[in-house]
C-alpha positions in Angstrom: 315.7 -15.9 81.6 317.6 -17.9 84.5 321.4 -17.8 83.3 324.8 -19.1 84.6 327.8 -16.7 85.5 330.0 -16.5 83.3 328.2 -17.9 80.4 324.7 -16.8 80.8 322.3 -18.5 79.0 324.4 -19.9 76.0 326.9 -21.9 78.2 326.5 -25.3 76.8 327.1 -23.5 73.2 330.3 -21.7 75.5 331.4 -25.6 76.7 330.8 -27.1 73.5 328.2 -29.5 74.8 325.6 -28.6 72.3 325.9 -27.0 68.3 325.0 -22.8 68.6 322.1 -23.4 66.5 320.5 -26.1 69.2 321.4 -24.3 72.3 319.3 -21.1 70.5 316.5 -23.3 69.4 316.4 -24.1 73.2 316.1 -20.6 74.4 313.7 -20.0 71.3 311.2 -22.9 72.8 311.6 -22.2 76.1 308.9 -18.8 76.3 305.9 -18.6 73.8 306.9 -14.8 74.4 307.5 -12.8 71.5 310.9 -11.3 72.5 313.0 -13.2 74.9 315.3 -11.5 77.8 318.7 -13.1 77.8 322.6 -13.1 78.7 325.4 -13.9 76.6 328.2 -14.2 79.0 327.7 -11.4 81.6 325.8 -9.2 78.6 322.5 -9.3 77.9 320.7 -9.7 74.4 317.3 -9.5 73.2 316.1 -12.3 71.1 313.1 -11.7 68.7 310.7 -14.4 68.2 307.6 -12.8 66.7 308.0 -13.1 62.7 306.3 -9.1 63.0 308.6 -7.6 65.5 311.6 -9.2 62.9 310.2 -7.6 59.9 309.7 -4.0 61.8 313.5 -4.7 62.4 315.1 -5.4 58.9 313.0 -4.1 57.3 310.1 -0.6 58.3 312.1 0.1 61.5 315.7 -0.4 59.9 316.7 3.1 60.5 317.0 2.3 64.0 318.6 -0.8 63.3 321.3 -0.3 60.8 324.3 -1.6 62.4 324.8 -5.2 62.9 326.9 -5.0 66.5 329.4 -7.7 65.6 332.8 -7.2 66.3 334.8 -5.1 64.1 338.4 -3.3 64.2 340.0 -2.0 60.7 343.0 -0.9 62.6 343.8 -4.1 64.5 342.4 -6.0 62.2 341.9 -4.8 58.4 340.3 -7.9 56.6 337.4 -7.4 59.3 336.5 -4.2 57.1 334.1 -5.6 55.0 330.6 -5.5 53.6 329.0 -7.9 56.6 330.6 -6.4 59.4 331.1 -2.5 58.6 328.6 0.2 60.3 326.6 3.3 59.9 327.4 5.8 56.4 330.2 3.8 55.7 328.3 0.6 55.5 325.4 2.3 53.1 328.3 3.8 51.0 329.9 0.6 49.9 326.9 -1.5 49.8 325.7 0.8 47.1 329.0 0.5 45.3 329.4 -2.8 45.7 325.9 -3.4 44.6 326.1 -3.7 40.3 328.3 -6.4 41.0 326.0 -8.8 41.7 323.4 -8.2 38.8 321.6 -11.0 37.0 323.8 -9.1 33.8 327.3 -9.2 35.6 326.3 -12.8 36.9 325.6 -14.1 33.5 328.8 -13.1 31.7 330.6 -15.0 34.4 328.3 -18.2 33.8 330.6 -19.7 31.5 333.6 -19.8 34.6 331.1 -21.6 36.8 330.4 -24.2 34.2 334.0 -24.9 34.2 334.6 -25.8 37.4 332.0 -28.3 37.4 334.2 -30.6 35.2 335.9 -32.1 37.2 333.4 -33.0 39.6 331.8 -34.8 36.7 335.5 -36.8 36.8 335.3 -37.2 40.5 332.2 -38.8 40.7 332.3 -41.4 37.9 335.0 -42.3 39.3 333.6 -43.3 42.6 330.2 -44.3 40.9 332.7 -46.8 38.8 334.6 -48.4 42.2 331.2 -48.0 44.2 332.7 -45.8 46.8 331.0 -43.5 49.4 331.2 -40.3 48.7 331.3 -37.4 51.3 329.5 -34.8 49.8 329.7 -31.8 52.4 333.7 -32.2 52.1 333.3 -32.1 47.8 330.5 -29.5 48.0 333.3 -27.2 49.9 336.0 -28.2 47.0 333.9 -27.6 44.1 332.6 -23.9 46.0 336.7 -23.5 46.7 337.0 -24.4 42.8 333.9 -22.0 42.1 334.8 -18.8 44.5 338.6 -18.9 43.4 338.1 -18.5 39.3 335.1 -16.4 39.5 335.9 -14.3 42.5 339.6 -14.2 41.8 340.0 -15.3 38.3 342.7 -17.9 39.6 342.9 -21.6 38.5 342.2 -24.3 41.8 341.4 -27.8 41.7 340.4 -28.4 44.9 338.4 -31.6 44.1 341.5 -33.2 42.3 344.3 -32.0 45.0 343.8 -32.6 48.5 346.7 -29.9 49.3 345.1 -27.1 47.0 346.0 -23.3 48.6 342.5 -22.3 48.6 341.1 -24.6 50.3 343.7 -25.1 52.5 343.1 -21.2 53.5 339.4 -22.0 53.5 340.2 -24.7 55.9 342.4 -22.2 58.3 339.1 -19.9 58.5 336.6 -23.0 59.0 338.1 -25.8 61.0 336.4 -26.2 64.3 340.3 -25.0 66.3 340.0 -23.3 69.3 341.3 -20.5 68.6 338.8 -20.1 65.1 335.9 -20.6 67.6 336.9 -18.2 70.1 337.5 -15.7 66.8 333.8 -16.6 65.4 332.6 -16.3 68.9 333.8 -13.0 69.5 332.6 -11.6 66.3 329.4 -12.8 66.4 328.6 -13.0 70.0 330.9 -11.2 72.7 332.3 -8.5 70.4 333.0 -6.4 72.8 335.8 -9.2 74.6 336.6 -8.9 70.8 337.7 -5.2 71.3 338.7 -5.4 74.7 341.7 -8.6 73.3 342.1 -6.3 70.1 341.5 -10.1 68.5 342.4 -10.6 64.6 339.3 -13.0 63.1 341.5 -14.6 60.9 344.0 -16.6 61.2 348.0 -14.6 60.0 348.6 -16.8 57.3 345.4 -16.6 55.6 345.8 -12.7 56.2 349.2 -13.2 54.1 347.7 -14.7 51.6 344.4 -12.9 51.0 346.7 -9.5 50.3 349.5 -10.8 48.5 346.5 -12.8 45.8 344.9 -9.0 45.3 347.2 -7.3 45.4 349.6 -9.8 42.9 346.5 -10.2 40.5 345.4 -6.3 40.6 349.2 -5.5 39.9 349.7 -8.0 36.7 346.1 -6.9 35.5 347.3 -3.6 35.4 350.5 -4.3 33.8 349.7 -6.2 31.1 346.5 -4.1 30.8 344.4 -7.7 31.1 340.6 -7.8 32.0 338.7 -10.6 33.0 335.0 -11.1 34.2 335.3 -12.1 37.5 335.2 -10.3 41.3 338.7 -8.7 41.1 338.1 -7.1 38.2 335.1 -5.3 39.8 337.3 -4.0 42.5 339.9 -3.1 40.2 337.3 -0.6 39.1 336.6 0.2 42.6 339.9 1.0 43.5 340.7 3.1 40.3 336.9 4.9 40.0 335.3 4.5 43.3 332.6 2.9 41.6 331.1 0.0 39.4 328.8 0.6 36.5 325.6 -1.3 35.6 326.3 -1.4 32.8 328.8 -4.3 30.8 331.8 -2.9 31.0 334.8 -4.9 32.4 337.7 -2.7 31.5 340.5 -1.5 33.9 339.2 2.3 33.7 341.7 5.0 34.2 342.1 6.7 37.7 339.3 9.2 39.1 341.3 11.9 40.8 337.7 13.0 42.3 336.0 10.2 43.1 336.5 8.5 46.6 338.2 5.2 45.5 338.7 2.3 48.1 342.3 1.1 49.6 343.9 -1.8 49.3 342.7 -2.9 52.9 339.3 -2.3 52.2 340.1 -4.2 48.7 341.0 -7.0 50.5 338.4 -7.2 53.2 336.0 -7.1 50.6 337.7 -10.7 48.9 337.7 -12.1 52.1 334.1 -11.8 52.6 333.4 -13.0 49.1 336.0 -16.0 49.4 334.2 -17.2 53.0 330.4 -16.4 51.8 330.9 -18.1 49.0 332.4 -21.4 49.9 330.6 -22.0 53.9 327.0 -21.4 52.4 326.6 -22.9 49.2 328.7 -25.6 50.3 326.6 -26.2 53.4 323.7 -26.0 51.4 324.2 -27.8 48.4 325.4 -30.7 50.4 322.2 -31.1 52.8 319.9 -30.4 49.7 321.5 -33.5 48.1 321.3 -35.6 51.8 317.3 -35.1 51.2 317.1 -36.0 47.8 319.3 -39.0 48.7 317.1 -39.6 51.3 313.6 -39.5 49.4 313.6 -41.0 45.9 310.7 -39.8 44.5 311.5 -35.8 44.8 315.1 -36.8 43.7 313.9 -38.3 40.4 311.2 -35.2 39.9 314.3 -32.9 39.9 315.7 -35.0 37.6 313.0 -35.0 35.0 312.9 -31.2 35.6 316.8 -31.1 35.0 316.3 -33.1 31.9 313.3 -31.4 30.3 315.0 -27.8 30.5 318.1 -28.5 29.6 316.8 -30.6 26.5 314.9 -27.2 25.7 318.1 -25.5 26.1 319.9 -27.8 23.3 320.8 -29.9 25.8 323.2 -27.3 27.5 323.0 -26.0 30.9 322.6 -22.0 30.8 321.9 -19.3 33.3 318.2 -18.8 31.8 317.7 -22.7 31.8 319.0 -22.8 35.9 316.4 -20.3 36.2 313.7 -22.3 34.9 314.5 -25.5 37.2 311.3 -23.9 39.4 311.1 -27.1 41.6 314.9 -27.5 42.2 314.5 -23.9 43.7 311.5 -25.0 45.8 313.9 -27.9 46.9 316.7 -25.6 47.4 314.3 -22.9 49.7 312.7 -25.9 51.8 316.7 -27.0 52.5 317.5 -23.7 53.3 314.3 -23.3 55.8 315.5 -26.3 57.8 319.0 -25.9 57.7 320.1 -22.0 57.1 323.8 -21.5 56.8 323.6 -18.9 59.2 321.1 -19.8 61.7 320.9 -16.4 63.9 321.0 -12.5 62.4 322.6 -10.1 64.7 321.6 -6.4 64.4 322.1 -3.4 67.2 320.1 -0.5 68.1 321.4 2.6 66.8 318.7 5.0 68.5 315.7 4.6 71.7 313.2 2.6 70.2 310.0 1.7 71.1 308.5 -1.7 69.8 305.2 -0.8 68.5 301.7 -2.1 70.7 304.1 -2.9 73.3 305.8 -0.5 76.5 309.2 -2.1 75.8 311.6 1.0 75.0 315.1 -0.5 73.3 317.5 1.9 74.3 320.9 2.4 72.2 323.6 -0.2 72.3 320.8 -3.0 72.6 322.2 -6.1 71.0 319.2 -8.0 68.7 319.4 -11.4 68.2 316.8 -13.1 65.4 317.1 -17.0 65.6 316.2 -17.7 62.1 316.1 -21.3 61.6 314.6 -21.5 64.9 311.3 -19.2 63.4 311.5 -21.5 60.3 311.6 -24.7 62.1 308.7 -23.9 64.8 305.2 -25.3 63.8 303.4 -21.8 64.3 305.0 -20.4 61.1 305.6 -23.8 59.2 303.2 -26.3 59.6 305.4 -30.5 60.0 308.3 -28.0 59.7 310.8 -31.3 60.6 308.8 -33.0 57.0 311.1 -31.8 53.7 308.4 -30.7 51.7 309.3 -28.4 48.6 305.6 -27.8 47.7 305.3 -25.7 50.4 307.5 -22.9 48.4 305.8 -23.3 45.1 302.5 -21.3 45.9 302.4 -19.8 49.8 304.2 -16.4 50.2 305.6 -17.2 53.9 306.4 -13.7 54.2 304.2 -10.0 53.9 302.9 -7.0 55.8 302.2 -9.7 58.8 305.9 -10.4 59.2 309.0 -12.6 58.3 308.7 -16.1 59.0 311.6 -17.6 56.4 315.0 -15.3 55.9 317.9 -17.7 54.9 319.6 -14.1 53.3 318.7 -12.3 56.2 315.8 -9.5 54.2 315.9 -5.7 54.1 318.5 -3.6 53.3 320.8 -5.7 55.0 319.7 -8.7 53.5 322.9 -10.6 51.7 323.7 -9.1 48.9 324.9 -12.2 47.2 322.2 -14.0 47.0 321.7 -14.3 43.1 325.2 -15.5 42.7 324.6 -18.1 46.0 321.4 -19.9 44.2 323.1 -19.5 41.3 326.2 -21.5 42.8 324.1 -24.0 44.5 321.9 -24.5 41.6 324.5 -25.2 39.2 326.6 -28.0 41.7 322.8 -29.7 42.1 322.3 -29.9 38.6 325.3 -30.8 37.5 325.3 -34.0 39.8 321.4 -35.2 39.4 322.0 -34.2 35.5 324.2 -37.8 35.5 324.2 -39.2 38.8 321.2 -40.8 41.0 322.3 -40.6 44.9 321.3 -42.8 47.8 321.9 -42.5 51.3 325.6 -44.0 52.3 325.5 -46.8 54.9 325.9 -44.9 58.5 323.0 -42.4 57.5 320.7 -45.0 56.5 321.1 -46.6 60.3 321.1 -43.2 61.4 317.5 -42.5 63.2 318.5 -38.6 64.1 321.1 -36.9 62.6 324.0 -35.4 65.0 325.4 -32.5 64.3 329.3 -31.1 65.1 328.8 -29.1 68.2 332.4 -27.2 67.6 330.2 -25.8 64.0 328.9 -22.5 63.8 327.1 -23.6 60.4 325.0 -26.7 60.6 327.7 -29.7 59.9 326.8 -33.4 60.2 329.2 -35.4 62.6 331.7 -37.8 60.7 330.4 -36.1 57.6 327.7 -36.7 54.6 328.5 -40.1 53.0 326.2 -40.5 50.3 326.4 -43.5 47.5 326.5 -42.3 44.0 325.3 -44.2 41.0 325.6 -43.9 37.0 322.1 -42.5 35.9 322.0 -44.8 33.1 323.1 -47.7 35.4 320.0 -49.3 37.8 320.3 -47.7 41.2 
């Protein structure tokens, strides 16, 4: 594809002209090719837009496609050991140790937590139901996730909905906030990581480096002194770091020391709460927050979720439980038609680890070949989803979009690979959904009901609307 030195083919992304997510939903349309030739910067990239190549990739083929190819440097840079970004053996290792900490049991016996910090979003929003105020919702989505990620994940109290100034989400701020240098960090990670290694570049900002090590290791020390367990994140990488590994089972003791077993270091500790603190607050946030702009925005689906909501928690004794959350079956068709058209992470990155050939073709990947699958590009493109710019959360209640002819929808990435914190992330975004529509009715705020085509912050990585999402919230038992 033409390109322009020195940005290649992603230079209005580079000039912040245009969001990421449009300028590769412009390559994507620009061939009806099913891989696409292109440069970022002076390197050049493959981009996969055939839903059967992607699912040879993550999926039959992954063998030769293990590594993800983003920028990573433990030594330089020790919080960038984690889960997402780490390679090869030592990749496979801690995914399968990291793995029973995410089961529907584990998930479940933290339920309670979650519940709790919805209370004072319930507080937050009668209150601006009661003075008829605008609410933003992608800026309290990101407060009650900051609440959400800091008592489960941590087991640390944060009322980021109540104070403006709260340390977590000022520290989720300092990771997030469209700053040039946060940008140039994201973009060398995800896009030029070999600049990345070249600068020896730190993807996080020092003082949120301070104070993700001094909260583990503060918390793991005063567990461990006063012999205190709690079920939550950190007491799952206590185990980790005293065992080397985390049963299935339901125990959430502090176990004694392994001497034999291969336990993980305080860096890698740490790495591994950053990734859970940032995966936990950019994507349910994001996604909560447009889920709500569409039910805002159409009446009539908002007030079927509602009499969903209603009917199974009134089964439930009128309480909101992990089984009832998983009953809410159209809520989750709403919540996978949001995710279709607005994916936190709208590209997957992967690398060739060994000469490949793509099968029925003569193309031969060799090693080193960066792969780049534009997801909500494939979810948003006619061919695979028919009106894919029309919300329409039938569409998930009876077609399998995906099977042995290829992946058309991936919000999670799929595979081995494939995020493995999904359960907890619908969990999340189920439970702020609920807990809103359960005793509010929303309606689109002023600007967006002008607003003929939304615009989106170009300095975003993750879709974000410009000047936020101001949406009007109303008592349920009040007229709307």
């Amino acid at each position: 594809n033409q390109h322009f030195f020195p940005f290649g083919n992603l230079k209005d992304g580079f000039l912040l002209k245009k969001p990421f997510a449009e300028v590769m939903l412009e390559l994507y349309n620009s061939t009806e090719q099913p891989i696409l030739g292109f440069y970022a910067t002076t390197k050049p990239g493959l981009m996969i837009r055939d839903p059967e190549i992607v699912r040879l990739i993550l999926i039959r083929d992954f063998q030769y496609f293990h590594d993800r190819g983003v920028y990573m440097d433990e030594n330089v840079d020790p919080l960038s050991g984690h889960l997402f970004s780490l390679n090869g053996e030592k990749w496979k290792n801690l995914r399968a140790k990291l793995t029973p900490t995410f089961t529907s049991g584990r998930l479940k016996a933290m339920f309670q937590t979650f519940l709790d910090c919805g209370k004072s979003l319930e507080v937050y929003l009668s209150k601006n139901a009661n003075d008829k105020k605008e609410v933003d919702m992608r800026e309290l989505m990101a407060c009650f996730s900051t609440n959400i990620i800091a008592s489960v994940a941590f087991g640390l109290e944060s009322d980021a909905i109540a104070e403006p100034d709260d340390t977590f989400r000022k520290m989720g701020r300092k990771f997030f906030d469209p700053t040039f240098m946060n940008i140039f960090r994201l973009t060398c990670m995800f896009i030029l990581p070999h600049v990345g290694k070249f600068l020896k570049v730190k993807t996080v900002d020092k003082d949120y480096e301070a104070f993700i090590f001094k909260m583990v290791k503060d918390t793991m020390n005063y567990r461990e002194m006063n012999n205190i367990s709690r079920k939550d994140f950190m007491q799952l990488l206590l185990q980790l770091k005293n065992t080397g590994k985390v049963d299935y089972g339901d125990d959430w003791t502090i176990q004694s020391k392994d001497g034999n077993a291969k336990t993980l270091s305080i860096n890698e500790l740490a790495a591994q709460a950053h990734v859970f603190f940032l995966a936990g607050f950019e994507t349910s946030s994001t996604t909560i927050s447009f889920c709500l702009y569409f039910l805002a925005k159409d009446h009539e689906i908002q007030a079927k979720v509602q009499e969903e909501i209603d009917e199974v928690t009134k089964k439930h004794g009128g309480q909101i439980t992990y089984e009832s959350l998983s009953e809410m079956k159209y809520l989750e068709n709403c919540i996978d038609e949001t995710l279709r058209m607005y994916t936190a992470v709208p590209v997957l990155n992967r690398e060739c680890t060994k000469e490949y050939q793509i099968p029925g073709t003569n193309i031969t990947l060799d090693k080193g070949t960066k792969i780049f699958i534009p997801v909500q590009a494939i979810q948003t493109d006619a061919k695979n989803f028919p009106d894919p710019n029309v919300f329409r959360p039938e569409r998930f209640a009876t077609d399998a979009w995906n099977s042995e002819k290829g992946l058309k929808y991936m919000p999670f990435g799929d595979g081995p690979r494939a995020c493995i914190g999904l359960r907890m992330g619908k969990v999340q975004t189920k439970m702020g959904i609920v807990l809103i529509l359960s005793k509010f009715n929303l309606r689109l705020g002023d600007k967006l009901q002008n607003t003929k085509k939304l615009k989106f912050e170009v300095k975003s990585f993750t879709p974000a609307l410009e000047g936020g999402m101001f949406l009007k919230v109303t008592h349920r038992h009040k007229s709307p």
